[in-house]
N, C-alpha and C positions, 0 to 999 in steps of 0.2 A: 340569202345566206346570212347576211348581219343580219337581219331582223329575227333568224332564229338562234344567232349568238344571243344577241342583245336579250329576247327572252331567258335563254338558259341562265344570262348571267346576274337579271333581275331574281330569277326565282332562286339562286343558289344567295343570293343578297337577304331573302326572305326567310328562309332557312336557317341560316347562322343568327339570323336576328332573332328569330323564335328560339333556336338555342341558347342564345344569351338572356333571354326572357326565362326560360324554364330554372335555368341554372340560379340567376338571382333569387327565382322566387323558391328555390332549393334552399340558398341559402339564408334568405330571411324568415323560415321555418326552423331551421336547424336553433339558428341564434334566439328564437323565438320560446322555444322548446327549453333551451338551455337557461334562459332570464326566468321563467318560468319553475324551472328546477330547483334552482337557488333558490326563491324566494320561498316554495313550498320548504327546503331545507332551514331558511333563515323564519321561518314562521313557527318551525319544531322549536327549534331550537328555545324559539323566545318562550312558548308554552309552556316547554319544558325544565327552562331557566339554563341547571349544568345538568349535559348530558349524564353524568355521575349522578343525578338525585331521582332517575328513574326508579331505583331502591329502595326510597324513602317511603316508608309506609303510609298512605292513607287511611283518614278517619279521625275520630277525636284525640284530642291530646292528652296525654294519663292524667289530666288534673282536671279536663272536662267527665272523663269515666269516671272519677272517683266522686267528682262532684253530682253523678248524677244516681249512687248510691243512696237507698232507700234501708232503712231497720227498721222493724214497727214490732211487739215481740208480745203476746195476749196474753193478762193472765187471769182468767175470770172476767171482773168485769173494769178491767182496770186495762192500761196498756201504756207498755213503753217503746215512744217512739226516740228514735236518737237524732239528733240533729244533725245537718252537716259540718259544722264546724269542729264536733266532738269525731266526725266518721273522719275528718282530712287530719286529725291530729291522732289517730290510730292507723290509717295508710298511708303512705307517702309513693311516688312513680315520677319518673324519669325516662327522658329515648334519648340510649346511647349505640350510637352505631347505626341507627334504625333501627332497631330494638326497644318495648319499651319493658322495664324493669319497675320492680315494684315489692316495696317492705315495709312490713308490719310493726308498730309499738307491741309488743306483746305483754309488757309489763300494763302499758294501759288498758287494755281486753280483759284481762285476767282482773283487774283492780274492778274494772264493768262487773264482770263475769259475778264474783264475789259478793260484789253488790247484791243482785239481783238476790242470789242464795240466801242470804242472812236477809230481804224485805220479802220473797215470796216463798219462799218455806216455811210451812203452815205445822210442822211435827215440834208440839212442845211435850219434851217428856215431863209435865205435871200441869196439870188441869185445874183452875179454880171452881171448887163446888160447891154449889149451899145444898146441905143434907134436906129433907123431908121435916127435921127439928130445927133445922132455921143456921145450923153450925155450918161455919165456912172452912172448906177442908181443903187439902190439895190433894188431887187423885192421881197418880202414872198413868202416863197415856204409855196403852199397850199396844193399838192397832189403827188409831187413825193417824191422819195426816200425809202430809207431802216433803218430800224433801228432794232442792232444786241440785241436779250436776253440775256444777260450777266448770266442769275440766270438762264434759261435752261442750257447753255453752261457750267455751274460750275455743276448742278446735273449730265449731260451726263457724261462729264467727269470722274467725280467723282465715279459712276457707274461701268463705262469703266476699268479704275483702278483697285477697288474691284475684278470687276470680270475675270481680269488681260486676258484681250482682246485687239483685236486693233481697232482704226476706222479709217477709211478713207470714208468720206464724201466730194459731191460736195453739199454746203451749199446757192449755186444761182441757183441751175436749176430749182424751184420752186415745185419740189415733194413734196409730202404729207409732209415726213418725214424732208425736208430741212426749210418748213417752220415753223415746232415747232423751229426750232432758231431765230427766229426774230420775233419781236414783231408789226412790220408795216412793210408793201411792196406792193411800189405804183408803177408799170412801172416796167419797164427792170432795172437789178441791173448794174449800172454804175454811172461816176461822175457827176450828175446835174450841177454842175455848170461849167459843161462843157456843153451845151445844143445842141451843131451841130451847123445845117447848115441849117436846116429846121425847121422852126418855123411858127409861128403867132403874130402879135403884134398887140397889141389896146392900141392907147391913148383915154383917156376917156376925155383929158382936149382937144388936137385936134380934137376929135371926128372922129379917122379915123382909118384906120387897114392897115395892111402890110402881104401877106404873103411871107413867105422867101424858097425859093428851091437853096439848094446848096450854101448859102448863097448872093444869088441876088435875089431882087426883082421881083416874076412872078405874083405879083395882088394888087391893092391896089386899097380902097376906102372910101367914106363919110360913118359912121356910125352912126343910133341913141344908146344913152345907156338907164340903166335906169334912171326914175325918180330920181332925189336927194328927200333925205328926208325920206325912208322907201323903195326904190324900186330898189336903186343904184346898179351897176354893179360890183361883187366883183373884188376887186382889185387882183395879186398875180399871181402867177407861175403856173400853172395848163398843164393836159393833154389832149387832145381831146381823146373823149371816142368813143360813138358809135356812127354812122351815118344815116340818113334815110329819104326815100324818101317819101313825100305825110304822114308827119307827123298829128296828132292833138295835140292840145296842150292848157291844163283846168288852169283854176285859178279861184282864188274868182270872182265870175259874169262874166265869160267867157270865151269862147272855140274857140280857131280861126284854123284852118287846113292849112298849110304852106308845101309850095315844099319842100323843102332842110332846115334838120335838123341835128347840127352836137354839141354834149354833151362837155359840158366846164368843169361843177360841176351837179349834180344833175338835177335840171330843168332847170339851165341855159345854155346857149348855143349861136348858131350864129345860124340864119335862114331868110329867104325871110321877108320881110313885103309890100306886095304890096298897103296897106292900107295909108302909109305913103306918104305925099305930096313931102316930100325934107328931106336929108339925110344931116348932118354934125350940122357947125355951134351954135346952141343957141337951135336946134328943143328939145333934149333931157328935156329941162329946162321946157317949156310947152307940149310935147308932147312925153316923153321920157317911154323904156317901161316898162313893168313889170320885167327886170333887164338883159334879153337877149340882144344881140349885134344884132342889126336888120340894115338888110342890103339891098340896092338895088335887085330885082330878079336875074339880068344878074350875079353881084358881088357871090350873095348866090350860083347860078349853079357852077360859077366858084372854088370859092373856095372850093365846094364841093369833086370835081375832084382832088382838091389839099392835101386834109387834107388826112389824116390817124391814124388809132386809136393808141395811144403814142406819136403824134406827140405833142411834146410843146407849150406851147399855155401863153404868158407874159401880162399881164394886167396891165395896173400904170394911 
C-alpha cells in the first residue's frame, strides 16, 4: 500500500513538472512573438522615416523633369534645338504639399516664339528679279511662300512645358500636324527669292514671254494680255498650278474650249488662242483678253511640255 502511494505521488510530481515545462515554453513564445513584432514595427517605421511622409510622392524632382525636357523643332534643312539652360529659364516646378506645381515665363516663349517667325518665314511681299534684258526689278510676290504662327508655336510650346515632355518636330514636311504651325503655305518651303533656274517670264509692256530651263532660254514668244481697264493681266510672282489638255473655259457671255491650259492664279493662266489674228505689239490694247496670257498654238504646245506644277511663273 505505500509503494502504491509512493507511485501515485511520483507520477503526480511528474505531471506538474510537465505542466510547468509547457507553460514556460508558452511563455517564451508569447514574448518571443511580441520582440519580434516590435522590431518588424521599429523596422517600418525606419523605412518609412515619418509615418506622415507615406503621402509624399515618388519619382523625380520637378527640377529632374524639367531637366530632362528635350526641343528640337525642323525647318528644311536646318534645325533648332533649345538647350537646357534656355528650357529651366522658361519653366520653373516646385512640391508643395506633396504636390508638384509648375510655371511658365511666358513672356520668354512668346520672345522664342517671334523669333523663329521673323528667321523662318520665307513670304516676302517683293522679289528681286533680273528681267530677260538684264534689268533688275522688284516683282510682288502673289502666291509663294510660308509664314510661321508665332501664337500656335507659343501655346505648343507652352503646353509641352507644363506637361514637362519633349518635341521634336519636322515643321516643312507639310503633315496634318506640321501645318497647324503656319499660318499660309504656298509651294515648297524654300527661299523665294531665290527662284532657280526654271521660270517663266511675261512682260506685259513687251508683250512677250520667256520660258527659262536651267537658266537659258528654251522658248520664247509674242503674247496677247489682257484688256487694260478691268481685264488686265495680274502683275506679280506667281506658281504654275495645274495643267490640262482640251480645256473649256466660261466667263461673262462666253465659253471658248482651248488645247493647252496651264493655271497662273485662279482662272487665269497661259493657253492656245487660235482665234487671234497676230500676237505681240499694240493687239492686247484692242483686242486683248479676258486677263489670260494667250499665246500662239505651236508656243502654248510647247510651253506646255515645259512647265510644271511649282514651277515660278514672274509677271511685270
Amino acid at each position: 500500500m505505500k509503494e502504491v502511494k509512493k507511485w501515485i505521488s511520483l507520477k503526480t510530481v511528474v505531471f506538474v513538472l510537465f505542466g510547468l515545462l509547457m507553460i514556460s515554453s508558452l511563455i517564451v513564445m508569447i514574448f518571443t512573438n511580441m520582440k519580434t513584432g516590435t522590431e518588424d514595427i521599429t523596422e517600418k517605421s525606419k523605412s518609412s522615416g515619418n509615418p506622415s511622409s507615406a503621402s509624399k510622392p515618388e519619382g523625380p524632382t520637378p527640377q529632374q523633369q524639367i531637366a530632362a525636357i528635350k526641343i528640337s523643332l525642323r525647318f528644311g534643312d536646318k534645325t533648332e534645338n533649345v538647350d537646357s539652360k534656355t528650357i529651366s529659364s522658361w519653366v520653373s516646378g516646385k512640391r508643395v504639399n506633396g504636390k508638384d506645381e509648375y510655371k511658365t515665363n511666358d513672356d520668354a516663349i512668346k520672345e522664342y516664339s517671334s523669333g523663329l517667325a521673323k528667321k523662318y518665314s520665307n513670304y516676302s511681299f517683293s522679289i528681286p528679279f533680273k528681267t530677260a534684258w538684264g534689268e533688275e526689278i522688284d516683282i510682288e510676290n502673289k502666291s509663294t511662300g510660308w509664314i510661321f504662327d508665332e501664337d500656335y508655336s507659343f501655346k505648343k510650346i507652352k503646353q509641352t512645358l507644363l506637361d514637362r515632355k519633349s518635341l521634336s518636330a519636322d515643321l516643312t514636311d507639310k503633315s496634318d500636324e506640321s501645318k497647324k504651325w503656319w499660318l499660309r503655305i504656298a509651294g515648297e518651303y524654300k527661299d523665294y527669292t531665290d527662284y532657280g533656274n526654271d521660270y517663266v517670264e511675261v512682260s506685259i509692256g513687251d508683250q512677250h514671254m520667256w520660258a527659262f530651263k536651267n537658266g537659258k532660254v528654251v522658248l520664247e514668244s509674242d503674247i496677247v494680255s489682257g484688256s487694260p481697264g478691268g481685264s488686265d493681266t495680274p502683275k506679280g510672282a506667281f506658281l504654275i498650278g495645274n495643267k490640262k489638255k482640251e480645256a473649256t473655259l466660261y466667263g461673262p457671255g462666253y465659253m471658248t474650249v482651248v488645247d493647252y491650259w496651264m493655271t497662273i492664279q485662279d482662272d487665269i493662266g497661259f493657253h492656245d488662242a487660235s482665234w487671234q489674228e497676230s500676237f505681240g505689239g499694240d493687239v492686247y490694247l484692242t483686242n486683248g483678253s479676258h486677263g489670260c496670257v494667250n499665246l500662239p498654238t505651236y508656243a502654248a504646245a510647247a510651253l506646255y511640255d515645259i512647265v510644271y506644277e511649282g514651277m515660278p511663273v514672274f509677271i511685270y
